[in-house]
N, C-alpha and C positions, 0 to 999 in steps of 0.2 A: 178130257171128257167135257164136253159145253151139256151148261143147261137149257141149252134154244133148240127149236122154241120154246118159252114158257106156257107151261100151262096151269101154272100156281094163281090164285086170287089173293087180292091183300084183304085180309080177314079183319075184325073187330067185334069183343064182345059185347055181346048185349046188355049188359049191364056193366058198369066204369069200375065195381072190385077195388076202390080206395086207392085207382089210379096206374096199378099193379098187379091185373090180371094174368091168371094165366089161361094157355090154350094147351088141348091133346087130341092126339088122335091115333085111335088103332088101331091095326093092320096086321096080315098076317103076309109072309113070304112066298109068292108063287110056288106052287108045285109043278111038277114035270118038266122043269128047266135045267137042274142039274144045281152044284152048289152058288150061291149065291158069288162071284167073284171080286166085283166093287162094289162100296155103295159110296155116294159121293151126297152131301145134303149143303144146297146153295141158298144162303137166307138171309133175309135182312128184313129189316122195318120201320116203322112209322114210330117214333122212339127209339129206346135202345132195348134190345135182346139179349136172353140168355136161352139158349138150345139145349135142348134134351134128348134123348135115345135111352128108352130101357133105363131111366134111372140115373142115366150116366151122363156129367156133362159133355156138351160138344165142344172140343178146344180148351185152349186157354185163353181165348181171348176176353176182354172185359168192354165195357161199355159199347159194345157194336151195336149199328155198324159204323159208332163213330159220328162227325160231324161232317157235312158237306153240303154245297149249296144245295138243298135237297129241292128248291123248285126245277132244276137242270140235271143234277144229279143225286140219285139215291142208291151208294156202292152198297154192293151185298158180298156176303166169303162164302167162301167153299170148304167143306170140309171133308174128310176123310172116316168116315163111321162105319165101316166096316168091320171092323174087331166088333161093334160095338153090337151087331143084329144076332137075333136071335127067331125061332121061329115063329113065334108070337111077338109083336112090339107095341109100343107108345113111344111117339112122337111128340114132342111138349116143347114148349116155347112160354118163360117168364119172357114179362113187359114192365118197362119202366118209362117215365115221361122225357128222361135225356134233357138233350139242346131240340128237340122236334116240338115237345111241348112242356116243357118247362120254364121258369124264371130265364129269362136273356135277358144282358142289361143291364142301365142301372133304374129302368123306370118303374120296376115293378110290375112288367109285362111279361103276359107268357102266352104261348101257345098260337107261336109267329106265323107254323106251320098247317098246321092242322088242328083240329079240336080233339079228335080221336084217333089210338094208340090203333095199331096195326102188323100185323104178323104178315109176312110173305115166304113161304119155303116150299122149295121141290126138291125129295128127295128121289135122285133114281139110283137103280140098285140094278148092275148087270151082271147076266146068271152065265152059266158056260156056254152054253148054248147061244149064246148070244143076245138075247132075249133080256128088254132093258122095263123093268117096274118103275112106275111112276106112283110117286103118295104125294099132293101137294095140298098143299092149305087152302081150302072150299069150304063150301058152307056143313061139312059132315062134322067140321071139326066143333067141341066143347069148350065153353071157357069156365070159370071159375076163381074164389077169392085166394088170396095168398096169405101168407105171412109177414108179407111188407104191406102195411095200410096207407105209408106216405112216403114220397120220395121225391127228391127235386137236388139236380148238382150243385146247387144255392146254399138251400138250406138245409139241406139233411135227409137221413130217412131213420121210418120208425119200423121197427121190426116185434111182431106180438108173435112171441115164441107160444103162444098155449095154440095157435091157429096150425092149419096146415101143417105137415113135414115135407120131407122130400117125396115123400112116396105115391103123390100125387103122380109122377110122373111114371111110375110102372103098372102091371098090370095088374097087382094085388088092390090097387084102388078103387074104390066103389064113388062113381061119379051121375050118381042120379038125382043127385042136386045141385049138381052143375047147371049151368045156362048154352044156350048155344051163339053161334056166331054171325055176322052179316059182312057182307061184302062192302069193300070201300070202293069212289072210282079211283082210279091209280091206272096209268100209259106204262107201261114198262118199256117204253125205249126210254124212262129215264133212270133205268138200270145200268151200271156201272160198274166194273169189276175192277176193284183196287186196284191202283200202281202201289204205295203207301203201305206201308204195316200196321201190322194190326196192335191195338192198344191190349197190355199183358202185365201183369208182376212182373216185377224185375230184381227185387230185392227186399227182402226183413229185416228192419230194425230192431234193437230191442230198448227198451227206454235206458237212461246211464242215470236217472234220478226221479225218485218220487218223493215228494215233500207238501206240506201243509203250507197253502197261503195266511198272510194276514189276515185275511176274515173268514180262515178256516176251511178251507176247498182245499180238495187232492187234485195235485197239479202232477200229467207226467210231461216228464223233460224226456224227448226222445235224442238231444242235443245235434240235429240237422233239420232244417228248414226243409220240411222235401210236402211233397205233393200223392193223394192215397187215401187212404183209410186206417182205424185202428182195428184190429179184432182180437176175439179172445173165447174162450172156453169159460163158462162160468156156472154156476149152480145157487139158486137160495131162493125168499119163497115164492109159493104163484102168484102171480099178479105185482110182484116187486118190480118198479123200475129203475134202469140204471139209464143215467145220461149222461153225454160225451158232447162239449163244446170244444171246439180248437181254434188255435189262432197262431199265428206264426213268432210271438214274442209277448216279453210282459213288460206290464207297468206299474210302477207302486206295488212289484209280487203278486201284483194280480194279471188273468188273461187280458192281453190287450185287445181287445177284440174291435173298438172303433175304427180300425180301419178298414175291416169290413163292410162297412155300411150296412144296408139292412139285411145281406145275407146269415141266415142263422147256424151256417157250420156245424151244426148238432145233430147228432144222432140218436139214436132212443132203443132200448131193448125192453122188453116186459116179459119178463120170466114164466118158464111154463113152468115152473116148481121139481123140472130134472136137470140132467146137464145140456146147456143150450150153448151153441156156435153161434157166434156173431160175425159176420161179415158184412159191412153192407157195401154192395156191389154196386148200386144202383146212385152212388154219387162219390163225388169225392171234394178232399177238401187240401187248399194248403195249407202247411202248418207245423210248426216245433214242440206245440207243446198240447194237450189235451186235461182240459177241467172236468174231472169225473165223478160223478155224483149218484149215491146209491147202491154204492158198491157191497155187497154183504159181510167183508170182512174188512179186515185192515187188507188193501192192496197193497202189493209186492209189486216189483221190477221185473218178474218173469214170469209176470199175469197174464202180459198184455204184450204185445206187436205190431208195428206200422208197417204197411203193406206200403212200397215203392212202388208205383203206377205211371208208368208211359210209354207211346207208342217205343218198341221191338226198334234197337237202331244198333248197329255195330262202331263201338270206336274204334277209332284210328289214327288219330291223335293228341299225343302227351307232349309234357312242357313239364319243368323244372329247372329251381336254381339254388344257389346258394341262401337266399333270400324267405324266410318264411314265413314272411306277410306278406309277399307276391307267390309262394306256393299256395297262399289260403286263398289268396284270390282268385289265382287260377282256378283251384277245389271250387268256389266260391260259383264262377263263371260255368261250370259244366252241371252243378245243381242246378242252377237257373236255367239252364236249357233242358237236362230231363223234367226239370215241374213245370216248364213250358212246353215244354214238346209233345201235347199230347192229342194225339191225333193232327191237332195243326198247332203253328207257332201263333202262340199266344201273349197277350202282354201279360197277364200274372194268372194267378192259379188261386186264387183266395175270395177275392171280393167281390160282388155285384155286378164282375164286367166280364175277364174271363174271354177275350176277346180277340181275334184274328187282328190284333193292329197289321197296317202295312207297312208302315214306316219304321218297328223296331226289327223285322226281319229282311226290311229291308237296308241296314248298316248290319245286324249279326247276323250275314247268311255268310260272308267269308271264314267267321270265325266257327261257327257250325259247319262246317264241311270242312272242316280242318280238324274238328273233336271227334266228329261221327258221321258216317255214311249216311248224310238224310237226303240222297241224290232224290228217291224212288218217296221219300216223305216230302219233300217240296216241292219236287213236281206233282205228285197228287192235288199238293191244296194249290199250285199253280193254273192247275186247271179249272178249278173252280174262282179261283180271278180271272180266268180269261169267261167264264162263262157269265160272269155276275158284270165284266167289262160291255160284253156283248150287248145284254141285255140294256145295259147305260150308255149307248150307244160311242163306246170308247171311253168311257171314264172307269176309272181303276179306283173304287169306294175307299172310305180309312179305313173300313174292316173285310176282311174275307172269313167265311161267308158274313156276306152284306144282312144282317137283319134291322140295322140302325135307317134301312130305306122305308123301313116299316114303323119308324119312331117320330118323334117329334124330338129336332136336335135342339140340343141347351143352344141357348143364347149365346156362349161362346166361338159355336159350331154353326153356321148357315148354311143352307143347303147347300151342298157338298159339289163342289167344281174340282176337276184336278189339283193336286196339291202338292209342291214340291216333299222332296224325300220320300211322302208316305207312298203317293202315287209311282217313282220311282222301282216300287219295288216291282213290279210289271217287266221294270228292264234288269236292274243292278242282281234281283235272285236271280235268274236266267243264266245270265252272266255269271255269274258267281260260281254257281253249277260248272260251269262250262269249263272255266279256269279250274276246277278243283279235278276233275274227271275228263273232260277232251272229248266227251260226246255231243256230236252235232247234234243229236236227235236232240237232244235237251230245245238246244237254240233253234231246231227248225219244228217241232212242236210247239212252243212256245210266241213263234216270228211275229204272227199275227197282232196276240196283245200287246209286243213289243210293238211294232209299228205302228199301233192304232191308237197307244198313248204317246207317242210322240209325236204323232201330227195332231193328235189335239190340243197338245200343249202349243204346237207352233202355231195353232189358232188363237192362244190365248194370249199371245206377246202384243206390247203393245208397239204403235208405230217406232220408235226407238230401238223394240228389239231387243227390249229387256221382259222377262214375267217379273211385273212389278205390280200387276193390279189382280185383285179378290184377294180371299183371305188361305193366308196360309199359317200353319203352325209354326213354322221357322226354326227357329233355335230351341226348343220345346224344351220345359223346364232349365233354363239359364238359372247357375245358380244362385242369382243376384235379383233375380225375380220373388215377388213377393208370395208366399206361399198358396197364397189363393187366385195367382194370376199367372201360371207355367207359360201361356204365351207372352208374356211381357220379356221379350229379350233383347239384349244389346246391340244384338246384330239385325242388321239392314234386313227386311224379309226378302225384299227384291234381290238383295244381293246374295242371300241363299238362294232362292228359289231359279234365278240366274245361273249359278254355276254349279247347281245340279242339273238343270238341263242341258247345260254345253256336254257334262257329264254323260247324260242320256244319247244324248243325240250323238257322239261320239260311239256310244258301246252299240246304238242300233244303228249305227253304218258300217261298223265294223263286221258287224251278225251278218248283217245283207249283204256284204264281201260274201262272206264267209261262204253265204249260203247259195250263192249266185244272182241274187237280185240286186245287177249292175245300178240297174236306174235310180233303184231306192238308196242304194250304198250312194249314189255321187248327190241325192236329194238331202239324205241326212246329214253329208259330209257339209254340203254348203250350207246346211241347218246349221251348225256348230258352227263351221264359222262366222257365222252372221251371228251368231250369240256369242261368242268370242270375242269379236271387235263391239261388239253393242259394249261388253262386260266391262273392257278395258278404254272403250270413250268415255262410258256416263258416270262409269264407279271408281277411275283410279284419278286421285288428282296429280297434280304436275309434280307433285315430291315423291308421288308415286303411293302416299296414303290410300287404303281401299275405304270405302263411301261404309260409316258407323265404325271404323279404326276400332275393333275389338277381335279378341282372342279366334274367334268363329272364322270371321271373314278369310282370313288370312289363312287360317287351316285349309280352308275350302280351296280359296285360291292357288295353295301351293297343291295338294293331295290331287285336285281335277288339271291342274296343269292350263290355269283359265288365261295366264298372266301369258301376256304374247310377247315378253323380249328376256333377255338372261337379266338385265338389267334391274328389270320389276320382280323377280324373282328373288333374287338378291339383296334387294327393299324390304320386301316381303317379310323372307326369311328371318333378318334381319329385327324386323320390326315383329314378326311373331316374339323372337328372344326377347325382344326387349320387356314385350307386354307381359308373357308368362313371369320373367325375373320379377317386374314390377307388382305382381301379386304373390310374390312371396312361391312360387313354385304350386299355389292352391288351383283345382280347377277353375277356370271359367267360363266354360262351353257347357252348352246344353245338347241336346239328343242331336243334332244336327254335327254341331263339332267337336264332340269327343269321341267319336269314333276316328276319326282323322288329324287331329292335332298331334299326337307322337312319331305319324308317319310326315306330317310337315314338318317338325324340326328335325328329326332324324334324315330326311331327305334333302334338305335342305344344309347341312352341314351343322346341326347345332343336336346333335347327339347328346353331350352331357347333358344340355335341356330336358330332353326327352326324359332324360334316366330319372332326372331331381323331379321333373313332374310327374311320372308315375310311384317316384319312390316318396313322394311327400306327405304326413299321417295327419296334417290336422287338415280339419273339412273346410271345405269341400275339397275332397281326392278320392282316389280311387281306393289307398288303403284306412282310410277313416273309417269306414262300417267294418272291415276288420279288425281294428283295435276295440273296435267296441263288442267284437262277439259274432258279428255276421258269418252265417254259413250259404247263405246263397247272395248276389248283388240284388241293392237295394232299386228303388224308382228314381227317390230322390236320393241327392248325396248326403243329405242330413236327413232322411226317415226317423232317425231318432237322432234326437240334440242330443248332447254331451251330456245333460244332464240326468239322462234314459230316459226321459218322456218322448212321445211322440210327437212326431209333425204336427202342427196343427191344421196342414193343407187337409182338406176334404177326399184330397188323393193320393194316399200314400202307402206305397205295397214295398213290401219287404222282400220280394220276388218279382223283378223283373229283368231279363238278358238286357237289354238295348246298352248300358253301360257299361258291359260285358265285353264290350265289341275292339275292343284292347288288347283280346288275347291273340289277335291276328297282326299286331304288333309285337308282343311277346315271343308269336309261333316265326314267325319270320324275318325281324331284324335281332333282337333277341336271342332267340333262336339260330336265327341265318338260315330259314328253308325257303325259300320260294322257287313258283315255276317260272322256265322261262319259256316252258310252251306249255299249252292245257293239257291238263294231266297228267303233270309232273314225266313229261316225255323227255325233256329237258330241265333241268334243277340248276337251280344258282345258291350255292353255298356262302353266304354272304354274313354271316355273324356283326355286332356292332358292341363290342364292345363298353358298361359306362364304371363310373364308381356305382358303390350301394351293391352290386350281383358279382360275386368273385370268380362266379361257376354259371353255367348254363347246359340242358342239354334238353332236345327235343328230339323228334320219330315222330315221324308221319306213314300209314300204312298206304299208298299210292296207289292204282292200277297197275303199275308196271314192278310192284315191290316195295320193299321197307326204306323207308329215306333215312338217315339220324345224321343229327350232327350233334356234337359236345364240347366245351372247350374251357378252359379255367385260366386265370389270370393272376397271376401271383404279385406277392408284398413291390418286388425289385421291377415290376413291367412287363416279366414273359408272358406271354401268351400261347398257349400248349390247343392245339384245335385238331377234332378225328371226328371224321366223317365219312358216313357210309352212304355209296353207289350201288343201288341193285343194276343186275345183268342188263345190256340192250339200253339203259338208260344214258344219256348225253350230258355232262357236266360241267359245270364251272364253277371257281373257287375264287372270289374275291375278300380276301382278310386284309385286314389292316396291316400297311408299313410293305405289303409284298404285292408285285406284280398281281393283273389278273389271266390266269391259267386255266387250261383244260385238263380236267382227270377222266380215267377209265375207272372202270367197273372197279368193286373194290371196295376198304378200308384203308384212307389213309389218314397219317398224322404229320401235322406240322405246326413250327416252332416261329416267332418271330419276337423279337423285341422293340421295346422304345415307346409301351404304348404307356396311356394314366395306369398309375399303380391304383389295384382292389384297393376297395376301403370305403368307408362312409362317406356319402357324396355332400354330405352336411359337415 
């Protein structure tokens, strides 16, 4: 059933209602049609909504209709309310300021989009007879105050329980002190119907401690860093308030809340003096632990509950080892992707920014599509980089949606040119997609922004034929940089920015194979090459050293395949071991090369490297923030020093994927699953072996069926490996010490010896 054409208006009340108006309107059901058979109600808004029927919410969805570049696109959902009609109704629609006009950012600006909030819905409702009723949002409809008087996904929202109930939204309501509505202008061809899911609960916590800080504040410990709200059922007297700060860790026992920056995370209840529900819907926060203030009694542990909140996603891939400070981290890496995954991939969930980066989902889109089915969640917000590209006449912004075009950038940030990695993600998500699942649609959806950031990039090379000029972020937080300078890294910018493009240029000639466009496939192809030999004239010296000889370079160079003889490869390899050994097995890549440094030595033939550098606990590593307590991955590798204080960087989130981006190392040499056609049409069983993990096993849920593979490695050197073939799938089995082989469909096991004996790699 489509709702075209439209004949809904985008509505807005007459008066602003503390920001969180609501709208009704009532209706009764044709007669002489026969019974009512569907009703379907399509809606969306100028903020975020919440939908009504008769009293009854519409869905489960939360913060719709979500985030998107709403100058291009503003998706609306559908819903199913039928159960829900009655002979008489009200249609109601709560309104919140959202990402549409709320706080974005860290300047302290809001209201990017519009000044005023807006309702859009057409419910049709068809009778047996055939005969289809139209109620849409016009100027008949009423608005009115709420019981939320403040609200912002920032700062918080305040909830005055003596105000309104729910009852507004039935017919028992007397609404003749309501205000009425005006029309907004709004084009609905920039209506859009999800690809993406919709943002829902997904899970309750319940706190595991409640205790008294040093200067006296009830702290709950919900003991997981997750992203949501608190709520609770509560009673005591009128006009009593209770307030709820959060923050994602403590310091000195108290909330840490500076890394926030000015976001206020708090929420507010003020008691009608009977029993009042608290929810507040209308923002969310990330966070561990909640400062609660006002409580009417001694609070308890099964007082209260945190509400898990993010975009509706199916897993489909697990990891596990012998090892349980790389199972925490795994745990670690999939938190960090639901408190980022919500509606779009974001860099954190907590502070003043909250932001579509490009550049971290564009190294964690292999390892998310390996945890969970976000095919239909990244293409969504893909579309809205190809839209916000368009509009930049092929430049691919640091953020999706772009509202930082609407800013004044920090002095660190000049106006914004293509940018190695971040920009990237226009090709490497696509891509990424395409390998996890085997749908061309993806890549010929997508072709366009693919193509159109690649030749702008190959506008921006200089005569040489290296991108070695404007500014790029590079190696971003190297952790050798000083906490207030994340772009000061070790590595060459030119020399990253370089062999992500040969990268680029490589995956978008291969797409234009793919897709038939011969001309473009042999344009890109000799694009890469020409950055190819530019890479290994101007950056490799004659001992075969890359140009800034640090940790990065060389990840890059082996992981994109930039080096053009077996020779330099070899060097390479080589010289990665050496460096990593020379710092003691600690990281020292930043957002550029840690996503790819374990698949450089590992592919490279320096395996046990790999092993001692991911299994290595003092900082900077990977397992540092889990010795210390981490339940999702941090920004920086020390967010908090050893000592538990925090960063003193001005940037520091205790929730961000981008370092996360390991578990695609874990899932597939670790592991041993990869494709060797998209969408695991073809699978290569490929396990590696190191000390530190005695056991390994992984599952992947495919297109074509269940992958797993498992294998354990005992004290004397066996190595015991079973792995599973679903039906129709094509396979190959390369293990250590044996031939490499083809298996059919199936579970099979096998036995080899001779390998390093399990054990501490230390």
């Amino acid at each position: 059933m489509t709702a075209l054409p439209w004949s809904a208006t985008m509505i807005a009340p007459d008066e602003e209602f503390g920001g969180a108006p609501l709208l009704r309107k009532e209706f009764s059901l044709a007669d002489d049609h026969g019974d009512a058979v569907t009703a379907t109600l399509h809606a969306t808004s100028f903020g975020i909504f919440e939908a009504f029927l008769n009293g009854s919410r519409v869905g489960d969805e939360v913060l719709a209709p979500g985030w998107s570049s709403y100058e291009w696109r503003l998706r609306y959902r559908s819903y199913d309310v039928t159960g829900l009609l009655q002979p008489d109704n009200v249609l109601g629609a709560a309104l919140g300021n959202g990402w549409y006009r709320g706080n974005l950012s860290w300047n302290g600006n809001s209201a990017f989009y519009g000044k005023e909030l807006g309702f859009f819905g057409q419910l049709e409702i068809e009778y047996a007879d055939g005969f289809v009723q139209t109620v849409s949002s016009d100027l008949s409809w009423q608005s009115g105050p709420a019981a939320t008087i403040k609200n912002d996904l920032y700062n918080g929202q305040t909830i005055d329980a003596r105000s309104a109930g729910d009852t507004w939204a039935g017919l028992d309501w007397d609404p003749t002190e309501w205000r009425g509505v005006h029309a907004l202008e709004f084009d609905t061809a920039r209506l859009a119907e999800p690809i993406g899911p919709p943002v829902v609960r997904n899970e309750v916590i319940k706190p595991v401690h409640v205790f008294t800080s040093p200067s006296g504040k009830t702290i709950v410990d919900f003991g997981q860093n997750l992203v949501g709200w608190v709520r609770f059922t509560v009673q005591g007297q009128r006009g009593a308030v209770i307030i709820l700060r959060h923050a994602e860790v403590l310091e000195d026992g108290e909330l840490g809340v500076r890394p926030l920056r000015t976001a206020q995370a708090t929420d507010t209840l003020i008691l009608s003096g009977g029993q009042d529900f608290f929810e507040p819907t209308f923002t969310f926060h990330g966070f561990r632990y909640a400062e609660v203030t006002g409580w009417p009694d001694d609070l308890t542990a099964d007082a209260v509950e945190a509400v898990v909140v993010h975009s509706a996603l199916e897993r489909t891939g697990h990891f596990e080892c012998s090892n349980e400070l790389v199972n925490q981290l795994h745990k670690n890496i999939v938190w960090g992707l639901k408190g980022n995954f919500l509606d779009l991939p974001t860099d954190c969930p907590q502070r003043n920014e909250r932001l579509g980066w490009t550049g971290d989902i564009a190294v964690f889109a292999p390892t998310a599509a390996y945890l969970y089915d976000v095919k239909d969640f990244l293409q969504d917000w893909l579309l809205d980089l190809a839209a916000e590209q368009t509009a930049a006449d092929g430049l691919v912004p640091f953020t999706v949606p772009d509202i930082l075009k609407y800013e004044e950038h920090p002095k660190e940030f000049p106006a914004p040119e293509s940018t190695a990695l971040w920009s990237e993600a226009a090709v490497w998500v696509p891509w990424a997609l395409w390998e996890a699942h085997g749908d061309p649609a993806v890549l010929s959806r997508q072709y366009g922004s693919m193509s159109a950031h690649t030749r702008r990039v190959e506008g921006l090379l200089s005569e040489n034929g290296l991108w070695d000029q404007g500014f790029q972020f590079g190696d971003w937080l190297d952790p050798d940089a000083a906490p207030d300078q994340p772009w000061n890294s070790k590595a060459d910018n030119g020399v990253v920015a370089t062999a992500c493009l040969y990268r680029t240029a490589r995956i978008t000639a291969e797409t234009a194979s793919l897709l038939g466009y011969d001309q473009d496939a042999q344009h890109f192809a000799s694009l890469a090459q020409r950055v190819r030999a530019a890479f290994n004239i101007h950056y490799i010296g004659t001992d075969g050293t890359i140009a800034s000889d640090c940790t990065t370079v060389y990840a890059l160079a082996l992981a994109f395949n930039v080096l053009d003889s077996e020779e330099k490869r070899i060097f390479a390899g080589n010289r990665l071991s050496e460096l990593v050994a020379k710092n003691d097995y600690r990281v020292s890549t930043g957002f550029a090369g840690t996503p790819f440094v374990t698949w450089a030595l590992s592919e490279s033939g320096h395996v046990a490297d790999a092993y001692r550098l991911l299994l290595e606990e003092q900082c900077p590593s990977w397992l540092y923030p889990v010795t210390m307590g981490a339940t999702t991955v941090w920004e920086r590798w020390d967010s908090m020093l050893p000592d538990g204080t925090i960063n003193p960087g001005e940037m520091t989130s205790f929730n961000h994927y981008a370092l996360g981006a390991v578990a695609d190392w874990l899932h597939k040499v670790v592991g041993g699953i990869r494709p060797l056609e998209p969408g695991y049409a073809k699978v290569l069983y490929a396990p590696r072996p190191g000390q530190g993990i005695d056991w390994a096993k992984t599952s992947l849920a495919t297109p074509h069926g269940l992958v797993a593979s498992e294998w354990h490695l005992t004290t004397d050197g066996e190595f015991k490996y079973t792995l599973t073939v679903p039906d129709g799938v094509a396979a190959e089995i390369d293990l250590p010490s044996t031939p490499r082989q083809t298996v059919e469909a199936g579970t099979h096991t096998f036995t080899t010896t001779g390998l390093v004996p399990a054990g501490d790699p230390k």
